[in-house]
C-alpha positions as CSV (number, residue, x, y, z in Angstrom):
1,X,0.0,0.0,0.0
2,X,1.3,3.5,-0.9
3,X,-0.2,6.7,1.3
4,X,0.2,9.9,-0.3
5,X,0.9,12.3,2.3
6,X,2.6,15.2,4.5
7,X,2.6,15.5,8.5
8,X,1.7,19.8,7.9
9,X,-1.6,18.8,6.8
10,X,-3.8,17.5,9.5
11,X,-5.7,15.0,7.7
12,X,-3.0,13.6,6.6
13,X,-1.2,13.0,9.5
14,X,-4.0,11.2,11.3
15,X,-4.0,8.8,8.6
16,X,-0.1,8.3,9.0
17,X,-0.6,8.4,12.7
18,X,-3.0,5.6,12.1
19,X,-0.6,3.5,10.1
20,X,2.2,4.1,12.4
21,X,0.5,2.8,15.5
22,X,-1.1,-0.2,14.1
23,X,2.2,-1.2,13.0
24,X,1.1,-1.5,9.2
25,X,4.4,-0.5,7.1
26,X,2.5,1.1,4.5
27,X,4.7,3.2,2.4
28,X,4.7,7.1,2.8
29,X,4.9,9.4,-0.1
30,X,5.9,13.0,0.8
31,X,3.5,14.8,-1.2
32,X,5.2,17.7,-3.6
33,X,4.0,21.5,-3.9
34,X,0.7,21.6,-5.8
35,X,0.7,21.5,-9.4
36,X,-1.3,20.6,-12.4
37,X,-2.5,17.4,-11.2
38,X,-2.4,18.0,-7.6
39,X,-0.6,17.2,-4.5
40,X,-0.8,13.3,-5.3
41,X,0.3,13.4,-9.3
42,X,-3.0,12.3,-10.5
43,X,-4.1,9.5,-8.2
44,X,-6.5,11.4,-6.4
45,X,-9.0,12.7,-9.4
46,X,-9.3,15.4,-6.6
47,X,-5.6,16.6,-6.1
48,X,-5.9,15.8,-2.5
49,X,-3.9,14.4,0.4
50,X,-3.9,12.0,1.9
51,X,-4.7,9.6,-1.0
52,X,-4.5,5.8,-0.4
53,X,-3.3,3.0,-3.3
54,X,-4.3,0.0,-2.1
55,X,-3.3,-2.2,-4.8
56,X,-3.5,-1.8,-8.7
57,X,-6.9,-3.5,-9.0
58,X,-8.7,-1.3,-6.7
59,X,-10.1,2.4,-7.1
60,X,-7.1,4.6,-5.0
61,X,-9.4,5.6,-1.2
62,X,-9.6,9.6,-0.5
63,X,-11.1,11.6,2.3
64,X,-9.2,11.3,5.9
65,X,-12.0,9.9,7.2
66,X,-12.5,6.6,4.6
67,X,-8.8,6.2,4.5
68,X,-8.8,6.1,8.6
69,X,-11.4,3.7,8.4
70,X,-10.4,1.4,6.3
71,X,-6.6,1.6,8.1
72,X,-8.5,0.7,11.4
73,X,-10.0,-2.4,10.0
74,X,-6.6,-4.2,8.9
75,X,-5.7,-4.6,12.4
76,X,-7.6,-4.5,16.3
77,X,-10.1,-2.1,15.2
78,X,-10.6,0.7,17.8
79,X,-13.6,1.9,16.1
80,X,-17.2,-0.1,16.9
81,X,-18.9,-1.4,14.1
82,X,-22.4,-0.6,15.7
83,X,-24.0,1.0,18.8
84,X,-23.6,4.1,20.6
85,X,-20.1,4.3,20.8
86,X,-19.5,4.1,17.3
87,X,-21.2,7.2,17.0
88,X,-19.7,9.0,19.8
89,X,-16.4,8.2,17.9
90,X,-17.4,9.3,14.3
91,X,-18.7,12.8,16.1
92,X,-15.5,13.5,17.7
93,X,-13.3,12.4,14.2
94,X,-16.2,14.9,12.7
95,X,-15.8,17.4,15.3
96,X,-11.4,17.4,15.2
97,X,-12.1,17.5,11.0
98,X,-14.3,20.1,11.3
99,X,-11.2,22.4,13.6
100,X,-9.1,21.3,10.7
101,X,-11.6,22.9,8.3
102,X,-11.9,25.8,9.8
103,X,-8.6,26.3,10.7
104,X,-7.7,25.9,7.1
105,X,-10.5,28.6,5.9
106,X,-9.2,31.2,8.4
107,X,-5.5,31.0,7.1
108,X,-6.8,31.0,3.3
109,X,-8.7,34.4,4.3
110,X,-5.6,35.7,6.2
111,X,-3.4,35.1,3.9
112,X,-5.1,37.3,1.0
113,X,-3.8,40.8,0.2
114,X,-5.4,43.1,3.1
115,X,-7.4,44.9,0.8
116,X,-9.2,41.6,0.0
117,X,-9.8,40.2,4.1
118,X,-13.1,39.5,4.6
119,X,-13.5,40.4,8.3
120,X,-17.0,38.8,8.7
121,X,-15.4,35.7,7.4
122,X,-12.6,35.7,9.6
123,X,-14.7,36.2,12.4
124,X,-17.1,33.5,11.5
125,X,-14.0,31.0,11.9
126,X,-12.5,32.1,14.7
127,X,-15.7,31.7,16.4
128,X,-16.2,28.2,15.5
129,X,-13.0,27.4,16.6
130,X,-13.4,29.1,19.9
131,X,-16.7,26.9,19.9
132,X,-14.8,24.0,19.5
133,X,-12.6,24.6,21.9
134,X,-15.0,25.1,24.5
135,X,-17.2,21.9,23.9
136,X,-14.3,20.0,23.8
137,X,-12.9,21.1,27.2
138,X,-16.5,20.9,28.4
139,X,-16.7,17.2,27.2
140,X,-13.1,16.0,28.3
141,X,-14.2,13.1,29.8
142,X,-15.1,11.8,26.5
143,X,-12.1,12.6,24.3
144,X,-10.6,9.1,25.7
145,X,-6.7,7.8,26.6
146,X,-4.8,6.9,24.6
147,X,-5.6,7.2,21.2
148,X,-9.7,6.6,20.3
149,X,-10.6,7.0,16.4
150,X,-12.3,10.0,17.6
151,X,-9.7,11.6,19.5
152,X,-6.7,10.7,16.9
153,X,-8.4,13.7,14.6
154,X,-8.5,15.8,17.3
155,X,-5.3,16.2,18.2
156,X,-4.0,16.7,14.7
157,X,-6.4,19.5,14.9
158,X,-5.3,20.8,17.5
159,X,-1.9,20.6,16.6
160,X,-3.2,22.5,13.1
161,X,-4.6,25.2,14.8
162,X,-1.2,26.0,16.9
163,X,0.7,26.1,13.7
164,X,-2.1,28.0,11.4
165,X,-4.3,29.9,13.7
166,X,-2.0,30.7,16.5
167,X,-4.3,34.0,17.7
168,X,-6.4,31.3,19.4
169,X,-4.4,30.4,21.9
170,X,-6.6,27.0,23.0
171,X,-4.5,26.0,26.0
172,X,-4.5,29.2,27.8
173,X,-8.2,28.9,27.2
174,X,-8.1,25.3,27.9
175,X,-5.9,24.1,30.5
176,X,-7.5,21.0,31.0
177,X,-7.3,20.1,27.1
178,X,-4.0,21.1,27.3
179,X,-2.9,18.5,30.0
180,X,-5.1,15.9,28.2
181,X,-3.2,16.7,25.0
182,X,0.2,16.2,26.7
183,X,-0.2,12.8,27.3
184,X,0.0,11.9,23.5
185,X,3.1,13.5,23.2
186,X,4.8,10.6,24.5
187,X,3.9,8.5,21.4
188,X,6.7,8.0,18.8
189,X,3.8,8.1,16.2
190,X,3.1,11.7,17.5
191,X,6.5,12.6,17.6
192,X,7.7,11.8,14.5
193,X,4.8,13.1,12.2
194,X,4.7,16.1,14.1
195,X,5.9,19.0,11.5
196,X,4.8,22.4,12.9
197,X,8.3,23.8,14.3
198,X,8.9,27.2,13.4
C-alpha cells in the first residue's frame, strides 16, 4: 500500500498516525508543492492528500475519514462497528475535522492581500474554533486515553490550529485540554509526524 501524504496537513497526519500505530508499514509518499494534477500526481481525481493505493486493481481511497477507516479495520479495530459508541467516535473524528476545516479557511482568508480580508469571514471561523474549543474542554471526559478514532483527529487538529491559527491560543483557554493533550506527546507516532516547528 502507498499513502500519499505530509505531517503539515492535519488530515493527513491522522492517517499516518494511524498506520504508524497499528504497525502496518505502508509506504509514505511525501507529497510535492501543488501542481497541475495535484498534491498526489493524479491518483487522487481530486488533487488531494492524503490519497490511499491500495493495490493496482482497486479504485485509490480519498477523504481522511474513509482512508482512517479502512486503516482501522486491517488490524484491532478501535472503532465499533455498531452501537452508541460508534457514533460518539465518528462525532469526535467529525468534530477534530471540522477544527481542521476551519482552521484551514481562516488561514486562506488571512493570507489574501489586506485589501481583500473578509473580516466577517474571519470572524465566523474564529468563532467556530473558539466553539470548539470550548465543547471539547467541556466534554473531556469523553475525548478518551490513549488514542480513540475519535480523538486521533483531534489532536492533529489541535496541533493545526497552533501552527495556522495561532491568535487562538486554546490552551491558555483550555488548560485541561492542554494536560489531556500532553499525554500523547509521548507517542513515537506523535513525535515523529509532528511538522509544525517554526
Amino acid at each position: 500500500m502507498k499513502l500519499h501524504c505530509h505531517p503539515i496537513s492535519p488530515y493527513a497526519r491522522k492517517a499516518m498516525i494511524l498506520s504508524r500505530l497499528k504497525g502496518l508499514g505502508i509506504d509514505e509518499v511525501t507529497a510535492k508543492a501543488d501542481g497541475a494534477r495535484g498534491y498526489t500526481d493524479g491518483a487522487n481525481p481530486l488533487g488531494k492528500i492524503p490519497a490511499l493505493e491500495i493495490s493496482n486493481h482497486t479504485p485509490v481511497l480519498f477523504d481522511s475519514s474513509v482512508i482512517c477507516e479502512y486503516l482501522d479495520t486491517l488490524q484491532s479495530p478501535i472503532l465499533a462497528q455498531s452501537g452508541p459508541e460508534r457514533w460518539a467516535q465518528l462525532r469526535l473524528h467529525a468534530l477534530g475535522d471540522g477544527i481542521s476545516d476551519a482552521v484551514y479557511n481562516y488561514r486562506y482568508e488571512s493570507v489574501r492581500p489586506d485589501n481583500l480580508h473578509w473580516a466577517k469571514m474571519l470572524k465566523r471561523h474564529t468563532t467556530a474554533l473558539e466553539m470548539a474549543v470550548d465543547a471539547l474542554a467541556s466534554d473531556i471526559d469523553a475525548l478518551g486515553t490513549p488514542w480513540t478514532f475519535g480523538n486521533l483527529s483531534v489532536i492533529c487538529a489541535l496541533d493545526y490550529m497552533s501552527f495556522r491559527a495561532p491568535h487562538i491560543d486554546w490552551k491558555e483557554r483550555a488548560p485541561d485540554l492542554m494536560a489531556w493533550h500532553a499525554e500523547f506527546t509521548a507517542y513515537a507516532a506523535y513525535r515523529d509526524t509532528y511538522a509544525y516547528e517554526t
